[in-house]
C-alpha positions in Angstrom: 0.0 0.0 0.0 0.7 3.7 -0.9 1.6 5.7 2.2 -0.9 8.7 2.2 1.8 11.1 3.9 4.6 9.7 1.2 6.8 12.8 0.9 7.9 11.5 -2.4 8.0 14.5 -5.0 6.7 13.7 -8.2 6.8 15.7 -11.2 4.9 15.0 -14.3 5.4 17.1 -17.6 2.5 18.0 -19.7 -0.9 19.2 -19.0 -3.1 17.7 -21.8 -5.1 14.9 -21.2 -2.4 12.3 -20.4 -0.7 14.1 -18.3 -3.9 15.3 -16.5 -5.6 12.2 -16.0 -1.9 10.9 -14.4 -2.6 13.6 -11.9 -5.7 13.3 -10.9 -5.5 9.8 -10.1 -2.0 9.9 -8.2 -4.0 12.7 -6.2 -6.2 10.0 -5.6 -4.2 8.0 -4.0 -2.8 10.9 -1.6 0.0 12.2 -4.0 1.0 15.7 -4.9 2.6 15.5 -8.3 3.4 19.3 -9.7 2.8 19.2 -13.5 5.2 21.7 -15.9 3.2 22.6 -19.0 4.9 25.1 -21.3 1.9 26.7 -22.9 -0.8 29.0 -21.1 -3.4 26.4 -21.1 -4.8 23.0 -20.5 -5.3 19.7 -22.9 -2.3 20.0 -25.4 -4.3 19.4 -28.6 -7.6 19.6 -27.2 -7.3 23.5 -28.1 -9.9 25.9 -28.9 -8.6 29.8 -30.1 -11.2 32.4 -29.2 -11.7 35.8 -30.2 -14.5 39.1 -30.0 -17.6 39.0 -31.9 -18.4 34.8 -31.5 -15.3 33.6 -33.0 -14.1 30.2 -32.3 -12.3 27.6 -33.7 -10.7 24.2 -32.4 -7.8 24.0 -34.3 -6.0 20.8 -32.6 -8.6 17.8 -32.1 -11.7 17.9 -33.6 -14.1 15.9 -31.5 -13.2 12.7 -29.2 -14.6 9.3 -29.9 -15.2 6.4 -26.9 -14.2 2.9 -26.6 -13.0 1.5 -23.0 -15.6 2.2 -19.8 -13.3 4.0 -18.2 -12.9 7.2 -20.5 -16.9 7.2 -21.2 -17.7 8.0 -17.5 -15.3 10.9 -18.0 -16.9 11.5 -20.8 -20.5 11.1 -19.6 -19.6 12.7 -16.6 -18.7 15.6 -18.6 -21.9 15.8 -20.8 -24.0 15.6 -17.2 -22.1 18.8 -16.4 -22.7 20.5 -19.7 -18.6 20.3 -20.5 -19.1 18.5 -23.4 -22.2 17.5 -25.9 -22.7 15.5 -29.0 -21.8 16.7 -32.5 -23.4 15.9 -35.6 -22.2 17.1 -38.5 -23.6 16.7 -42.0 -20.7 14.5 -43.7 -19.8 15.5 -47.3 -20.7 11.7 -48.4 -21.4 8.4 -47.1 -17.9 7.3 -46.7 -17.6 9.5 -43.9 -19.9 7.9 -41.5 -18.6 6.8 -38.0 -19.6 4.4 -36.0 -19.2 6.2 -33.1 -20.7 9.0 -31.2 -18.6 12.4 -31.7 -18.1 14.4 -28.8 -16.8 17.5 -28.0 -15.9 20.0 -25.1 -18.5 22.5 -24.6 -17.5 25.9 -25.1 -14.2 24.7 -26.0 -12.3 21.6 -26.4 -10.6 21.4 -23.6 -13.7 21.7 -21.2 -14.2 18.2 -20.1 -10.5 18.4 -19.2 -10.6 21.6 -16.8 -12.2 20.0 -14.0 -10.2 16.8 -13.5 -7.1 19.7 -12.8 -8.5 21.1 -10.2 -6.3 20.7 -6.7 -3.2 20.1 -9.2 -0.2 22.3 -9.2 0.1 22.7 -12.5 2.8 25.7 -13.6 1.9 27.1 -16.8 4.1 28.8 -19.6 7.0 26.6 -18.1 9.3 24.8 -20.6 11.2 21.7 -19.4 14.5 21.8 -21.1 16.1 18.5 -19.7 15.7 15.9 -16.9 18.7 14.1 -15.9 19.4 12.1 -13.1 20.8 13.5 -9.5 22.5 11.3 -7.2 18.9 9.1 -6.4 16.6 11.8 -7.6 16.1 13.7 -10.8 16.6 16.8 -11.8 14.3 18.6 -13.8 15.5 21.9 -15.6 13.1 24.3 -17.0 13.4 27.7 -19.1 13.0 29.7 -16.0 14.4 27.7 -13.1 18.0 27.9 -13.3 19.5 25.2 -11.8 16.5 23.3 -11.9 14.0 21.7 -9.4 14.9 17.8 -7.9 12.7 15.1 -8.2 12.2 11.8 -6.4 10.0 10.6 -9.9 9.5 11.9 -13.1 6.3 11.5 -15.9 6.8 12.8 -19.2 3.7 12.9 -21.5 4.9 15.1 -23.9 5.2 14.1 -27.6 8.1 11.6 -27.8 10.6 13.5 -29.8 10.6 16.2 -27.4 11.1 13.3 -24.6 13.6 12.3 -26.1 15.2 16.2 -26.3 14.9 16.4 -22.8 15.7 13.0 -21.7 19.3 12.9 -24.0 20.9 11.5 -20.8 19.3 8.3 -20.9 19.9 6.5 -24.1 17.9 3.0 -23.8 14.7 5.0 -22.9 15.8 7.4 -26.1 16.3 4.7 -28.4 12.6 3.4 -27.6 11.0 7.0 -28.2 12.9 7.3 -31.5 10.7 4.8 -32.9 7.5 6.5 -32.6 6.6 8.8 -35.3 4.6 11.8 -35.1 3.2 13.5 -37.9 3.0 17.5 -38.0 0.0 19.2 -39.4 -0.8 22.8 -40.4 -4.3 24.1 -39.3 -6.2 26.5 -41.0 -8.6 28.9 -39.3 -11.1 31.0 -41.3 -14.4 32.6 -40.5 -16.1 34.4 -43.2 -18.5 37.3 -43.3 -21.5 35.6 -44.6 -22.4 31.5 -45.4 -20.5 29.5 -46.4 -23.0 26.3 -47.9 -20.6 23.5 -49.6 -23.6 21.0 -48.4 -21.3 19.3 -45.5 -20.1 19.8 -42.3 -17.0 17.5 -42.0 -15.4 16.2 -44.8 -12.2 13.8 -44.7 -10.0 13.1 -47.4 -7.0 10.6 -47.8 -5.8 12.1 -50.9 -4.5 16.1 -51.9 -3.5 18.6 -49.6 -6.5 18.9 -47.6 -7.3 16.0 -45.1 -10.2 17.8 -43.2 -12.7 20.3 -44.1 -15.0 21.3 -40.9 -17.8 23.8 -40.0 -16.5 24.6 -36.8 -19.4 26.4 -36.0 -21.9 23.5 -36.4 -20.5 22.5 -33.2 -22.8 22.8 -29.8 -21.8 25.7 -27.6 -19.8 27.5 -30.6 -21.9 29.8 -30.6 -23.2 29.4 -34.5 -24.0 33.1 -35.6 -20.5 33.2 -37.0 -19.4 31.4 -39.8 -15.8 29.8 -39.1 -13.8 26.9 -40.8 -11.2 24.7 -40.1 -8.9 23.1 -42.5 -6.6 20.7 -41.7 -3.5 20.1 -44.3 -2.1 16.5 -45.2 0.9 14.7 -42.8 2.1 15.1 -46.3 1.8 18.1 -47.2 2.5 19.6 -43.9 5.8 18.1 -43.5 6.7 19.3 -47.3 6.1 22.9 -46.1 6.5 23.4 -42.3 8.9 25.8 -41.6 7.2 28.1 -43.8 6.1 31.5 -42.6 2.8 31.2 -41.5 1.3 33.9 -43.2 2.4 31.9 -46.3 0.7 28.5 -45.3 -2.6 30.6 -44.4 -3.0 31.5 -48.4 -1.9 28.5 -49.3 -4.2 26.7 -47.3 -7.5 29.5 -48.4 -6.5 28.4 -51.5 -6.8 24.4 -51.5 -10.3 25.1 -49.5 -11.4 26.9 -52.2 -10.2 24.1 -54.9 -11.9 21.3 -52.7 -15.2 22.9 -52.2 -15.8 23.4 -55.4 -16.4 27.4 -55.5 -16.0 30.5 -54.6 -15.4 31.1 -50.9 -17.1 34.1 -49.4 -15.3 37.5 -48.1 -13.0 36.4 -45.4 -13.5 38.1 -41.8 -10.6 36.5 -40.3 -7.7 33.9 -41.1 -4.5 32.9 -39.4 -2.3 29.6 -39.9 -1.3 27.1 -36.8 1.4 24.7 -37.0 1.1 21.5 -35.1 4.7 20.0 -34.9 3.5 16.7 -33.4 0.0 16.2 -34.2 -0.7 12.5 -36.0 0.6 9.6 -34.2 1.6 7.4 -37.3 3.7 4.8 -35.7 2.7 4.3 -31.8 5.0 2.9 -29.5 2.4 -0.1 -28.8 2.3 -0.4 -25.1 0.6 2.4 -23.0 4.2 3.8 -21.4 7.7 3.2 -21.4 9.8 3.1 -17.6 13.3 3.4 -16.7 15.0 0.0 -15.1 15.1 1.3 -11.1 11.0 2.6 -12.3 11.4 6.0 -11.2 11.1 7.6 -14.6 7.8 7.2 -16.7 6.8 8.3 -20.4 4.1 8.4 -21.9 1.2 9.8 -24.1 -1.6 9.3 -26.8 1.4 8.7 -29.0 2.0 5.3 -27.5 -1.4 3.8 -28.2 -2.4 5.8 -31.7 -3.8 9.0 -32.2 -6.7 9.3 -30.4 -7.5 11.4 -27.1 -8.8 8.5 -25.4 -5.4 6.5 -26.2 -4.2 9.6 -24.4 -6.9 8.3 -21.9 -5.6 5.3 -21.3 -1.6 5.8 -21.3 -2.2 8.6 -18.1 -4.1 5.7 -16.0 -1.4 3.4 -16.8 1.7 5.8 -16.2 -0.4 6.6 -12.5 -0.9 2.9 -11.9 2.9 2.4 -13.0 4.3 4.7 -10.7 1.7 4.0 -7.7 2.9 0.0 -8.1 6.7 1.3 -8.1 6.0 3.2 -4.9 4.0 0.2 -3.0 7.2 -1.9 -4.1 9.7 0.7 -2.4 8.1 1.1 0.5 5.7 3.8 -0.5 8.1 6.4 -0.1 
């Protein structure tokens, strides 16, 4: 058994949903992990940009899907608190019908997210720039904390070639992560001033530059009265053109969603470009986390089971049960 007064210092990086759900249950079990999380929000990709006058768009993940009992309560739990509803779209044809209910975070993505943080320390707009071992401990070194901040354990649910950045001081772990590949994917977001009517809401394609076409204001709690869009570019043709100034890749992009609707698009209100390094998991590690030999370092993420949020799901409870099992073994701290 977990001693509830352990003293053991646990830190995990990354706040999205992995790194979250790790959290919450260590919590559970009377732990205080600090999470590092180098952007201003929660949920990684589960990301939704807002701006005056009703415009939204989710520019990461589009909408979550549910397999395993575990991540529908969150999920269900969620919808129950009005953090997340059903979508659905119109598809663009009958080969883009799911068997599976579409959710999504209500108003934005990462809604069904926020309230499994609360009680967390969770230090935004902190950058971990490496974690190497300290005598028995680690030390974890971020953008703003000089010398860095010791650890008894360490989490990392980031995307695994930025693990494996960080991590550069342990090689067998390294060597794992170097396997997994992680495709980027520029975003497009557009609202336009009046309708835009190509007879879908979510289209998918597997060939051309464009592999999603949304209405991102069909979605519930999007508010609706403005007309936005979100265009998602090929693994293909993202990698072909990512370090490209993004002002570049946004008329690019208007471009292609004019060529695959068919038409002329209406006057454009607002547009901007995002660039999603690590979005598409293409090759998963294939087992829900990876450990160190002496179990006091853990990495994981969505990336090790596929591409989904719930695989994201699934890798946090597994890192937390991981590290909880290491603890009871030691003593519990």
């Amino acid at each position: 058994m977990i001693n509830p007064s352990s003293t053991r210092k646990i830190a995990i990086v990354g706040a999205g949903a992995a790194g979250i759900i790790c959290a919450k249950t260590l919590k559970a079990y009377g732990l205080d992990p600090v999470i590092f999380e180098k952007s201003r929000g929660l949920g990684g990709r589960l990301a939704t940009r807002r701006m005056d006058g009703g415009i939204a768009f989710d520019h990461g993940a589009q909408y979550v899907t549910m397999r395993t009992t575990s991540f529908k309560q969150v999920i269900h739990a969620a919808a129950e608190a009005d953090a997340a509803k059903s979508w659905q779209p119109k598809f663009h044809s009958k080969t883009l019908v799911s068997d599976q209910d579409w959710f999504v975070g209500t108003p934005t993505m990462n809604a069904f997210i926020k309230p499994l943080a609360e009680g967390i320390d969770i230090r935004l707009t902190t950058e971990v720039k490496a974690i190497a071992r300290d005598a028995d401990a680690w030390r974890v070194k971020t953008d703003n904390s000089g010398d860095g901040e010791r650890f008894d354990m360490v989490v990392s649910t980031a995307p695994a070639p930025q693990a494996r950045a960080f991590l550069a001081s342990e090689p067998v772990v390294g060597e794992m992560l170097g396997e997994v590949v992680i495709a980027p994917c520029w975003a497009l977001m557009v609202a336009f001033a009046s309708r835009l009517d190509p007879g879908f809401d979510a289209w998918r394609s597997s060939e051309g530059d464009l592999a999603w076409i949304a209405r991102n204001s069909s979605k519930p709690g999007r508010g609706g009265h403005k007309e936005c869009w979100i265009a998602h570019a090929s693994p293909e043709w993202s990698a072909n053109h990512l370090e490209l100034d993004r002002d570049e890749v946004r008329s690019m992009l208007i471009d292609r969603l004019a060529s695959s609707i068919g038409g002329e698009l209406p006057d454009i209100e607002h547009s901007a470009a995002h660039r999603w390094r690590y979005a598409q998991t293409t090759k998963p590690l294939g087992k829900p986390y990876i450990s160190s030999d002496d179990r006091t370092l853990f990495v994981g993420g969505d990336w090790c089971l596929g591409a989904r949020v719930e695989c994201a799901h699934e890798s946090g409870l597994a890192l937390a049960g991981a590290l909880t099992d290491a603890l009871a073994d030691h003593g519990g701290g």
